[in-house]
C-alpha positions in Angstrom: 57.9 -32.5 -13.9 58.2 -29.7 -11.2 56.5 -27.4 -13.5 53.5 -29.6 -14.0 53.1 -30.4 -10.6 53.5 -26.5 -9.9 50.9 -26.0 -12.9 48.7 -28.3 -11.4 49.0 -27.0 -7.9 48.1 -23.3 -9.3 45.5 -24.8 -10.9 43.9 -26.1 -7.8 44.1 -22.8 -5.9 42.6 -21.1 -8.7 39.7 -23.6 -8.6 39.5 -23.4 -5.3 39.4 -19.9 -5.2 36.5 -19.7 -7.6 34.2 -22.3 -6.0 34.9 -19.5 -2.4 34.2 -16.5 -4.5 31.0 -18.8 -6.2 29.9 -19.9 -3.2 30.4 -16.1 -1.4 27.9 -14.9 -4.5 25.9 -16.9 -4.1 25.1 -16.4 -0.6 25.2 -13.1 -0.8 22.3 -13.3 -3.7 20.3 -14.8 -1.4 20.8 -12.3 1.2 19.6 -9.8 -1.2 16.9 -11.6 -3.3 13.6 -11.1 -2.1 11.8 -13.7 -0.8 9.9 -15.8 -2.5 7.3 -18.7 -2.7 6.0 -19.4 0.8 8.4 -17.1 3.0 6.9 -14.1 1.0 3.5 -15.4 1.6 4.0 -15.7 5.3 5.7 -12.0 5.6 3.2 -10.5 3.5 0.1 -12.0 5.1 -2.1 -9.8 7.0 -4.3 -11.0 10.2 -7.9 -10.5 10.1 -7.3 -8.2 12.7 -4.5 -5.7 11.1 -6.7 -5.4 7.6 -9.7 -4.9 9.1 -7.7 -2.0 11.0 -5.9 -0.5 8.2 -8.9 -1.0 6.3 -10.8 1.1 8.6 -8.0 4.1 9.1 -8.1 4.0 5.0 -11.9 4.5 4.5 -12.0 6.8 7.5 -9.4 9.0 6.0 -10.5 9.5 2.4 -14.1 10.1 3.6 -12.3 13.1 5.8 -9.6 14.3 3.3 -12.3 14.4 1.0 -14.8 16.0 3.1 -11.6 18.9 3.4 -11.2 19.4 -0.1 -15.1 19.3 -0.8 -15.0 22.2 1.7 -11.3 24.1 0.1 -12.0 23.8 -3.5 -13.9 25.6 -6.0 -16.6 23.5 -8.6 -14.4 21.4 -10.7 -12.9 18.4 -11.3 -10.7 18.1 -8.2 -13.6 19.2 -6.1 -15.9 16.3 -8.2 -13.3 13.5 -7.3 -13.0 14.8 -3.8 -16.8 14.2 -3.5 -16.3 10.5 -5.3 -14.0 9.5 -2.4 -15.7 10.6 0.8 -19.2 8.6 -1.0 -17.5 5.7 -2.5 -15.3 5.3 1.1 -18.2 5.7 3.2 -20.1 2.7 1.4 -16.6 1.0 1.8 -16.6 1.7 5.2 -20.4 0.0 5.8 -19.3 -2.9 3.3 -16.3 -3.5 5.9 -18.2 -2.6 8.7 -20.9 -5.6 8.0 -17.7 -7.8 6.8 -16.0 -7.6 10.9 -19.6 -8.0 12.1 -19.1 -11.9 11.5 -16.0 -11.9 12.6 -15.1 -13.2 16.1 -12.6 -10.9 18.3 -12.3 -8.2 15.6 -12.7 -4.9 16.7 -12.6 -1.7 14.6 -11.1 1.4 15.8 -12.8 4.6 17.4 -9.7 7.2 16.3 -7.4 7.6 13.0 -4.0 6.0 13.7 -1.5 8.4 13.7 -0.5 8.4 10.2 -3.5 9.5 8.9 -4.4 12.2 11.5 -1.0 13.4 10.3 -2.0 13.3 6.6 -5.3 15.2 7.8 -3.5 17.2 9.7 -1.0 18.4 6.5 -4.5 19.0 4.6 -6.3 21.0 6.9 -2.8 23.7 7.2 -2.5 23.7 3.4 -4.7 26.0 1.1 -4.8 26.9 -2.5 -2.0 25.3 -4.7 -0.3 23.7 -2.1 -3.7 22.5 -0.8 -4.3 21.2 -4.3 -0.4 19.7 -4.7 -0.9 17.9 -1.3 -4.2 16.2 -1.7 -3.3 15.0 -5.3 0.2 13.3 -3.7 -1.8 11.9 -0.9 -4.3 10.6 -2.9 -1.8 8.3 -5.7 0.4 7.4 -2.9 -2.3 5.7 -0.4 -4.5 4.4 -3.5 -1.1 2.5 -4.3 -0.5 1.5 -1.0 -4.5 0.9 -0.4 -4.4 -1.9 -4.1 -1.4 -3.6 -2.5 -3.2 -4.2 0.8 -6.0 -5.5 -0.6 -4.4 -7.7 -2.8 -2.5 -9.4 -0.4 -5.6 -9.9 1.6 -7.5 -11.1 -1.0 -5.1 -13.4 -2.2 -4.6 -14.7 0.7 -6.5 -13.5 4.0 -8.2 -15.9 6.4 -11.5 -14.1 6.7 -13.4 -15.1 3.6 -15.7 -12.2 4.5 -13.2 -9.6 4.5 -11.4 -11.6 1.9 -14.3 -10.6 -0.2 -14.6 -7.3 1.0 -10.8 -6.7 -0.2 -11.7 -7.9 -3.5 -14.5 -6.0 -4.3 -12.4 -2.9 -3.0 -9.9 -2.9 -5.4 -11.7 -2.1 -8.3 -13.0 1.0 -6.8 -9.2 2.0 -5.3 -8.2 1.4 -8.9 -10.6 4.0 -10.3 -9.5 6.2 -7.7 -5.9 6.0 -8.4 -6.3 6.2 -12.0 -8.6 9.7 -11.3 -6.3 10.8 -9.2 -3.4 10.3 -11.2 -5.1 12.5 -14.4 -6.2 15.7 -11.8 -5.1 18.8 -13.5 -4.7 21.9 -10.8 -7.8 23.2 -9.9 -9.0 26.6 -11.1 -10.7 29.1 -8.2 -9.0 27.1 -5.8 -9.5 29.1 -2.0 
């Protein structure tokens, strides 16, 4: 009898100590996890205000880091894409431009934010291979971060203007990356 009631009593701490350790995984898997359904919506959402910024600091610095590499690189395929950017960001810029015009209490910057005059900055020191290395890195990693944006916007922004302007965007920031991606170093590069 005292070793069944000493088997059972192990038994009990054992359960017990798996529902602690259950319970201690379990938080901590939520602690980790990433949030989903409406609490990612709600951290992910962008005001009117912020995309119409970053938006602005986006188109504003492809038209200029392509503008540099138009200017730094020989005839070639580098030099062609460089000259796809600056056009197809400048029309972005007067698509997004007309978008905020609607738009009450939304203004658009007068100056690069300091990210991207240090991008520009990077740019205009480098030359030759490391010109070429720089622009190509710069170019994938804000395309990626540019398709993100957008998407969020679009999917859920509260400017159906500029919601529209984010869609119609990401197709074009897709081509980009994707050109981007496939450069080859440049040949004759000053």
């Amino acid at each position: 009898m005292k070793s069944t009631i000493a088997t059972c009593a192990l038994l009990a701490l054992a359960m017990q100590g798996a529902a602690v350790a259950q319970s201690s995984q379990m938080q901590k898997m939520q602690r980790e996890a990433p949030a989903t359904g409406s609490q990612a919506t709600q951290s992910q959402r962008l005001t009117t205000e912020e995309l119409a910024t970053k938006a602005w600091n986006i188109n504003t610095f492809e038209v200029q880091a392509g503008q540099e590499a138009v200017n730094k690189l020989q005839p070639g395929d580098f030099r062609d894409y460089a000259q796809m950017i600056a056009n197809d960001h400048i029309n972005m810029q007067d698509q997004l431009r007309s978008a905020v015009k609607n738009s009450r209490g939304v203004q658009l910057p007068n100056a690069l934010d300091s990210e991207h005059a240090q991008k520009l900055k990077q740019l205009g020191s480098a030359s030759g291979a490391a010109f070429s290395r720089e622009f190509k890195t710069q170019q994938i990693k804000g395309h990626q971060e540019a398709i993100q944006l957008f998407r969020d916007y679009a999917a859920s922004g509260d400017n159906q203007d500029l919601r529209t302007f984010a869609q119609n965007s990401i197709a074009i920031l897709e081509r980009h990356l994707q050109r981007a991606e496939a450069l080859k170093a440049p040949e004759g590069v000053m």
